[in-house]
PLY file of the C-alpha trace (Angstrom):
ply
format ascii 1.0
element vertex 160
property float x
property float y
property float z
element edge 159
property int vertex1
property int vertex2
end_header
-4.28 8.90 17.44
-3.82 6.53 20.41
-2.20 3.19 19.39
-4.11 0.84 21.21
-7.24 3.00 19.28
-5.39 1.55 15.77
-5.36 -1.72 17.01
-8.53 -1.57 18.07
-10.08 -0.34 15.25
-9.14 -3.21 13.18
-8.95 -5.69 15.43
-11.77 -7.64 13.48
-8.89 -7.66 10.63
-6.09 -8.48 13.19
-5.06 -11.42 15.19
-6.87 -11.06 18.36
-5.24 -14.22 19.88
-1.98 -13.59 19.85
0.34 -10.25 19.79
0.16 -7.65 16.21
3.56 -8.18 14.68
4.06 -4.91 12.76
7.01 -3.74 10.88
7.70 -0.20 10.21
8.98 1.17 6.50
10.67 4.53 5.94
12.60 5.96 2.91
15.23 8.43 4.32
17.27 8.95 7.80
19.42 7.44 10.45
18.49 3.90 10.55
19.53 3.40 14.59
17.18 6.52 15.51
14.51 5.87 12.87
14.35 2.13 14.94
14.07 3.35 18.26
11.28 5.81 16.92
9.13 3.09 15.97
10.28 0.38 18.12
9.24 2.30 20.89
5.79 3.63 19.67
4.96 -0.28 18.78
6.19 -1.62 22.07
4.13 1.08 23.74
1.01 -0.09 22.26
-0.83 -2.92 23.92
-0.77 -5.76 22.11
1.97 -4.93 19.28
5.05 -6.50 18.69
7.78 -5.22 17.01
9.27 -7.04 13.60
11.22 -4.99 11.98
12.36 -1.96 10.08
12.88 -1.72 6.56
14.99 1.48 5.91
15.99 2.47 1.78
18.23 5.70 1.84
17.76 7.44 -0.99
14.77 8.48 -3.19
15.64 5.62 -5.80
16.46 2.64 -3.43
13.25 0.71 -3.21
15.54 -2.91 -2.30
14.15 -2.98 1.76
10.67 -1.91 0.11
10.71 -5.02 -2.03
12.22 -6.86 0.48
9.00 -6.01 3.05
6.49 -7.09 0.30
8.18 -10.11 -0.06
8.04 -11.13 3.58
4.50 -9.63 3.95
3.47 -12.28 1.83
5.23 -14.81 3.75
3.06 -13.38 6.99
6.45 -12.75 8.45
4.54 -9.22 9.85
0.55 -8.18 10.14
0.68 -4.48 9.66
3.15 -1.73 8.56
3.20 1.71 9.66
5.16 4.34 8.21
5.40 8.22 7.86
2.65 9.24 5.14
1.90 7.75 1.66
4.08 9.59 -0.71
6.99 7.65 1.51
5.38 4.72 0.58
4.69 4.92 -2.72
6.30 6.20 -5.70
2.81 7.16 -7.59
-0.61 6.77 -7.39
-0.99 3.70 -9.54
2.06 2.01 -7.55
0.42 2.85 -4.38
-3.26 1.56 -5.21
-1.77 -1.84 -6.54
0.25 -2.95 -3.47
-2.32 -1.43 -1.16
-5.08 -4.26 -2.73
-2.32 -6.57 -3.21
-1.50 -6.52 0.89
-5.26 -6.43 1.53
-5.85 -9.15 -0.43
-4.09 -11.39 1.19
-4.76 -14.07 3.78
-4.84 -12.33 6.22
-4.53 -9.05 5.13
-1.67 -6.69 5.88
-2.44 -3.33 7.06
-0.81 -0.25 6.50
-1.15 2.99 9.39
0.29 6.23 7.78
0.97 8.14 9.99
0.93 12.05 8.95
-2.63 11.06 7.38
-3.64 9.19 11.00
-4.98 6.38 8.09
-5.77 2.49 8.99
-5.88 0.82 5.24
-8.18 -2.22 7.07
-10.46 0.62 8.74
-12.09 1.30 5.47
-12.88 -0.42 2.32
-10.12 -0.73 -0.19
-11.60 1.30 -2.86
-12.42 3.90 -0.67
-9.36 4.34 1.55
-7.59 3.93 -1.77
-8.88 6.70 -3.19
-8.69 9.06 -0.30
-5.05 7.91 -0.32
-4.54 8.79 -3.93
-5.80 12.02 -3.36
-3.75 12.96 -0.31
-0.49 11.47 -2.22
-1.27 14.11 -5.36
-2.18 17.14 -2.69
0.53 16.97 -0.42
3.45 16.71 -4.02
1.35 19.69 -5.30
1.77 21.47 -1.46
5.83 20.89 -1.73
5.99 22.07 -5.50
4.29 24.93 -4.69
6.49 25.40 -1.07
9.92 24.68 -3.64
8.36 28.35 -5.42
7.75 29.95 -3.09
11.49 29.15 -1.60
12.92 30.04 -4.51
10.94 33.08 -5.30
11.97 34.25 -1.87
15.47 33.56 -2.76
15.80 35.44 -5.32
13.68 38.18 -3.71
16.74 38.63 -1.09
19.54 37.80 -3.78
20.51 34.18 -2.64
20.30 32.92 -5.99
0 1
1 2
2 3
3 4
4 5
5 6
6 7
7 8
8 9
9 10
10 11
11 12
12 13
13 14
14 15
15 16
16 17
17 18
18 19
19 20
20 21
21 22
22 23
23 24
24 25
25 26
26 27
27 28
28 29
29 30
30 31
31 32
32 33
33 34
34 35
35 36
36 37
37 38
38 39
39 40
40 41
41 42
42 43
43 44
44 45
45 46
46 47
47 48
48 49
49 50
50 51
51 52
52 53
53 54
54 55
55 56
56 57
57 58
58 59
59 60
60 61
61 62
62 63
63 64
64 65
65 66
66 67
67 68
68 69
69 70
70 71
71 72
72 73
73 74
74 75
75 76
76 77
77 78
78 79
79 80
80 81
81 82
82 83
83 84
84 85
85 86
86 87
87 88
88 89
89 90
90 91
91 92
92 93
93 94
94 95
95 96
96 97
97 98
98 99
99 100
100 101
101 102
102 103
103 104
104 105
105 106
106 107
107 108
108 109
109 110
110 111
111 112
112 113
113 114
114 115
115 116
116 117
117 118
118 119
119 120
120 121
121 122
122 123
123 124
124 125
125 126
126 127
127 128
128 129
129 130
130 131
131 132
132 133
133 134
134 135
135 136
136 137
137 138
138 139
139 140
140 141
141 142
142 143
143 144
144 145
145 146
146 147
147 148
148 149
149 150
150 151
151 152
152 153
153 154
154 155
155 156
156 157
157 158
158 159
């Protein structure tokens, strides 16, 4: 999806006076290249400036995700974008309450998840809530069922 077709999309959400500030969230990886990744894909879209990345290593940190909802309430940033929801959110019910607690405020924060090519401000909450939900439970059962299959395979060829 073209940026400048995200920003579009919501503009009616969005400042349209002044530049998008957006900060980017991910859970895992080099924090210098995981930066230039999404400084460069915000900078590249008309209209977007970047804030800042919020980087936890680690499946249990969560202290730069609580950080980021703290300053997202503060209006520090107007949107987020980060890899897909399961990133994002530990569980379903986790992920639906922050997702109506950033859209309910003034103004709302967006969130773009990327692998799912979703806007959270291009649909209503319920809805884009529940397709979000539903993606989050279908892509964990996709990797239990691709951990199987890698471990029936390696014990098919005697590597385990």
């Amino acid at each position: 999806m073209n940026p400048d077709k995200k920003q579009s999309e919501s503009s009616a959400l969005l400042p349209a006076d002044k530049p998008i500030r957006v900060a980017a969230y991910c859970r895992t990886g080099n924090y210098e290249k995981r930066k230039y990744h999404y400084q460069k894909q915000i900078e590249n879209s008309s209209n977007w400036e970047f804030v800042r990345l919020y980087l936890d290593e680690g499946i249990k940190s969560r202290e730069q995700f609580t950080v980021m909802l703290a300053e997202a309430k503060t209006g520090k940033f107007d949107f987020i974008i980060t890899k897909n929801v399961s990133r994002f959110c530990g569980n379903v019910i986790e992920c639906v309450s922050i997702l109506m607690e950033l859209h309910q405020l003034n103004p709302p924060i967006g969130v773009y998840f990327e692998s799912e090519r979703l806007n959270t401000l291009e649909l209503p909450p319920e809805t884009g809530l529940t397709l979000l939900a539903i993606n989050m439970e279908d892509e964990r059962r996709m990797r239990s069922e691709s951990a199987k299959l890698s471990w029936y395979l390696r014990k098919k060829h005697g590597l385990c």
